[in-house]
C-alpha positions in Angstrom: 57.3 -66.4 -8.1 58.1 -63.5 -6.2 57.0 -62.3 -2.9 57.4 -59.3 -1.1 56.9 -58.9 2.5 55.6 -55.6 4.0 58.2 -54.8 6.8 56.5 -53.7 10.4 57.1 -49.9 9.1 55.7 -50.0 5.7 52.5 -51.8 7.6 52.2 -48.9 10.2 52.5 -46.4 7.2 50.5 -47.9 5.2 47.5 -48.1 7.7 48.0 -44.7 8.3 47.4 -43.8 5.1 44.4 -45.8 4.8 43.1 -44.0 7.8 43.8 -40.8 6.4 41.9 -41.6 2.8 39.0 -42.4 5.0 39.0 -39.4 7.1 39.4 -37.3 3.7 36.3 -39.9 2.3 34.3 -39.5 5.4 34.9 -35.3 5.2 34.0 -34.8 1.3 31.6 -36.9 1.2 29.8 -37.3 4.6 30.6 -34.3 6.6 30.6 -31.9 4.1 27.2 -33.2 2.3 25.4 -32.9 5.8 26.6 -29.5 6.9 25.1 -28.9 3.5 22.1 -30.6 3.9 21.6 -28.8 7.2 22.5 -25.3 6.0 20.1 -25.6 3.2 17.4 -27.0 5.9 17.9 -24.0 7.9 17.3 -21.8 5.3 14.4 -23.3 3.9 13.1 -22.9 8.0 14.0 -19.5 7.9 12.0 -18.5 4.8 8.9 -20.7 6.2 9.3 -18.3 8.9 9.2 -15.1 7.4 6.9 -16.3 4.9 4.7 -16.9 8.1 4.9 -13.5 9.5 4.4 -12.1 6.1 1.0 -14.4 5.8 0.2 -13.3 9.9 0.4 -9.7 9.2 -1.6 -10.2 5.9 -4.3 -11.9 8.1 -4.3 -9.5 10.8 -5.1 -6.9 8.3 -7.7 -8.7 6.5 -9.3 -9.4 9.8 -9.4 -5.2 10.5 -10.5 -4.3 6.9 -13.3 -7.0 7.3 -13.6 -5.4 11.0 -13.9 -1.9 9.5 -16.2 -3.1 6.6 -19.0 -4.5 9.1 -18.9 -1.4 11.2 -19.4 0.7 7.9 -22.2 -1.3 7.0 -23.3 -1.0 10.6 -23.4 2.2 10.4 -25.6 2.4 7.2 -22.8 3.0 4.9 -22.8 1.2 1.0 -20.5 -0.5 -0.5 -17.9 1.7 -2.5 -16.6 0.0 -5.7 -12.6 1.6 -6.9 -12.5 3.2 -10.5 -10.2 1.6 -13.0 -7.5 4.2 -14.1 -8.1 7.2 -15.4 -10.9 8.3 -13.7 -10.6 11.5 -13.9 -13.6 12.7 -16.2 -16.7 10.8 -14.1 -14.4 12.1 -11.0 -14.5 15.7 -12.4 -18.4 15.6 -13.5 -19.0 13.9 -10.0 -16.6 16.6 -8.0 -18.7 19.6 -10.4 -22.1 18.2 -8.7 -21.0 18.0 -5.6 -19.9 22.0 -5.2 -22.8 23.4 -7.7 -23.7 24.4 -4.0 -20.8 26.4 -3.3 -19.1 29.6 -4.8 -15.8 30.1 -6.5 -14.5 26.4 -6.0 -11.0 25.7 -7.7 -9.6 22.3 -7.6 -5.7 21.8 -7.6 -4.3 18.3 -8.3 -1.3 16.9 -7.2 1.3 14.8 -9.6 -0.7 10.8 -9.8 0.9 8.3 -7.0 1.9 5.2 -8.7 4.1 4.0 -6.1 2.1 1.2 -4.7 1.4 -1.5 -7.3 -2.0 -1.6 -8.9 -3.3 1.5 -7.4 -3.0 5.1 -8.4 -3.7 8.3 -6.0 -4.7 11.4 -7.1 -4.2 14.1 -4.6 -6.4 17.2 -4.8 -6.9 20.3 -2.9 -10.3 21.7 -2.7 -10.9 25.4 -2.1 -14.5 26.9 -2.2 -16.8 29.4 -0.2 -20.2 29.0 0.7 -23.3 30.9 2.5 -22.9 29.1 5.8 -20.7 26.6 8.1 -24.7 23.7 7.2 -23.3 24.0 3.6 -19.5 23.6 4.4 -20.1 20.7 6.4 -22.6 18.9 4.0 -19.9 19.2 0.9 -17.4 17.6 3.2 -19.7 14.9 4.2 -20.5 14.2 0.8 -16.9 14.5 -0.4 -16.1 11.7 2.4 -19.1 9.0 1.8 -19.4 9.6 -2.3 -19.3 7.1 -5.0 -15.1 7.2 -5.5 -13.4 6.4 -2.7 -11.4 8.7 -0.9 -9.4 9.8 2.3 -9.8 13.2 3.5 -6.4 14.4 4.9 -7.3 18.0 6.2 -9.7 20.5 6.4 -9.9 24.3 7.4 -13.2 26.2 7.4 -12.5 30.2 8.1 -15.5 32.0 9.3 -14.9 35.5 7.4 -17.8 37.6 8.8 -16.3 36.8 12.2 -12.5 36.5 11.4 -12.7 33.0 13.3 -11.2 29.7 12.0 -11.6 26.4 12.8 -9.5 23.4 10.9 -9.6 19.6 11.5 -12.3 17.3 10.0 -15.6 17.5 11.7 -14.9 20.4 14.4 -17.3 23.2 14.5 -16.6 26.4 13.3 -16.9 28.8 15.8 -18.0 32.5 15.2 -20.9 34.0 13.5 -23.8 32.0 12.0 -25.0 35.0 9.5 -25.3 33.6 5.9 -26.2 36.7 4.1 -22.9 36.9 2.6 -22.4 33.9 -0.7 -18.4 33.8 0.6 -19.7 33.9 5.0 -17.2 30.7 4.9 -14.2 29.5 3.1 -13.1 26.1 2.6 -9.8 24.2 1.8 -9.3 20.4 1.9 -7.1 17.8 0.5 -8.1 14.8 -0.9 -6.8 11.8 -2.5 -8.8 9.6 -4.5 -7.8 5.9 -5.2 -8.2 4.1 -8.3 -7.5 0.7 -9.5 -4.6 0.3 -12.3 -1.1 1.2 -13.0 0.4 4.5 -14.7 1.9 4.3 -17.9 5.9 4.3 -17.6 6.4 2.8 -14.1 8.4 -0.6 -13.4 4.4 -2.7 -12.8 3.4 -1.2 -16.1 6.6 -2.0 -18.2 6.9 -5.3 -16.3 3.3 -6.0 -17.8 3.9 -5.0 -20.9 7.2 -7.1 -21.6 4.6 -10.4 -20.3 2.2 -9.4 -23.3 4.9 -8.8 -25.8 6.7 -12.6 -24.4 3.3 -14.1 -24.8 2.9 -12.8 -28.1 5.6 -14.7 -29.2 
C-alpha cells in the first residue's frame, strides 16, 4: 500500500487554505446573516417609531377634539351628526329656511372636495340683504350652530345707508342702525359644509368598488 507524505510546504498551504474556507464559511454564513438580521431589526425599530409618532399625534388630536367637544357642550351647544353624501337637497331646504328672513339671497357653490378620504366639502358663498345688522347677525349665527355641520371662513356685512363696512366673523358693523330700507345691509359669506362619503370617480371610490367586484367573485 501506498503512502504519501505531506511535505512541510504542502502542510502550511494546506492550512492556509483551511483557514481561508473558514473565514469565507464564517462571512456567508455568520457575518453576513447577522448584519442581516441587524439591518432588518433596525428597520423594524424604525417603523415602531414612526408608527408611534403617527399614533402620538393621533392621540394628541383626539385629546383636543374631545377637549373642544366638552367645551361645546359646556357652552350649551348639541351634538351635530355629519350627512352621508349628497346632501345637498335637505342642505338646500334647510339653507331656504334659514334666509326666508332675508332679501335677494343667491347661493354660489364651489366644485365638491373629495380630497380627504371619506369626507366631502361643499364650499358655498352666501350673498343676501336684510333690514338690519340684528338680522344679519342672527342668519350667521344660525348658519354657524345649524343641524349640518359647517365652518364659516369669512364674512363681510356692508352697511349701505351709511356707506360703512365691517368684515370678519362676529365684529360689529359700524354705521347707521336705520332698518327702514329691506336691503339697509348686505351680506357675503363662505361656507363649507362637510359630509360623510366619497365622490363618485376618485381613487377611495374606485378602490371600493374593485373590493365589491373581488368579493363578488
Amino acid at each position: 500500500m501506498l503512502t504519501y507524505t505531506f511535505s512541510k510546504r504542502e502542510k502550511v498551504l494546506l492550512v492556509i487554505l483551511a483557514v481561508i474556507l473558514l473565514a469565507v464559511v464564517y462571512y456567508r454564513f455568520i457575518f453576513v446573516a447577522v448584519n442581516d438580521q441587524v439591518d432588518s431589526l433596525e428597520s423594524q425599530i424604525a417603523a415602531t417609531e414612526d408608527q408611534i409618532t403617527v399614533d402620538t399625534a393621533k392621540s394628541l388630536e383626539l385629546k383636543s377634539m374631545q377637549a373642544a367637544i366638552e367645551d361645546y357642550q359646556a357652552a350649551g351647544r348639541s351634538q351635530i351628526v355629519m350627512p352621508a353624501y349628497d346632501n345637498i337637497t335637505p342642505l338646500m331646504a334647510s339653507l331656504n329656511g334659514t334666509l326666508a328672513g332675508t332679501n335677494n339671497f343667491s347661493l354660489s357653490f364651489d366644485e365638491l372636495d373629495g380630497s380627504e378620504s371619506g369626507l366631502v366639502k361643499r364650499g358655498v358663498t352666501l350673498d343676501f340683504t336684510c333690514a338690519d345688522y340684528a338680522t344679519a347677525r342672527s342668519v350667521i349665527d344660525a348658519l354657524a350652530k345649524g343641524q349640518y355641520p359647517c365652518s364659516i371662513e369669512s364674512v363681510s356685512i356692508t352697511d349701505n345707508v351709511a356707506t360703512s363696512a365691517s368684515t370678519g366673523y362676529g365684529i360689529a358693523a359700524s354705521g347707521s342702525g336705520d332698518g327702514a330700507r329691506a336691503d339697509a345691509y348686505a351680506v357675503t359669506a363662505h361656507l363649507t359644509f362637510y359630509e360623510r362619503g366619497t365622490l363618485p370617480g376618485t381613487e377611495a371610490d374606485a378602490s371600493a368598488e374593485s373590493t365589491g367586484a373581488s368579493a363578488a367573485e
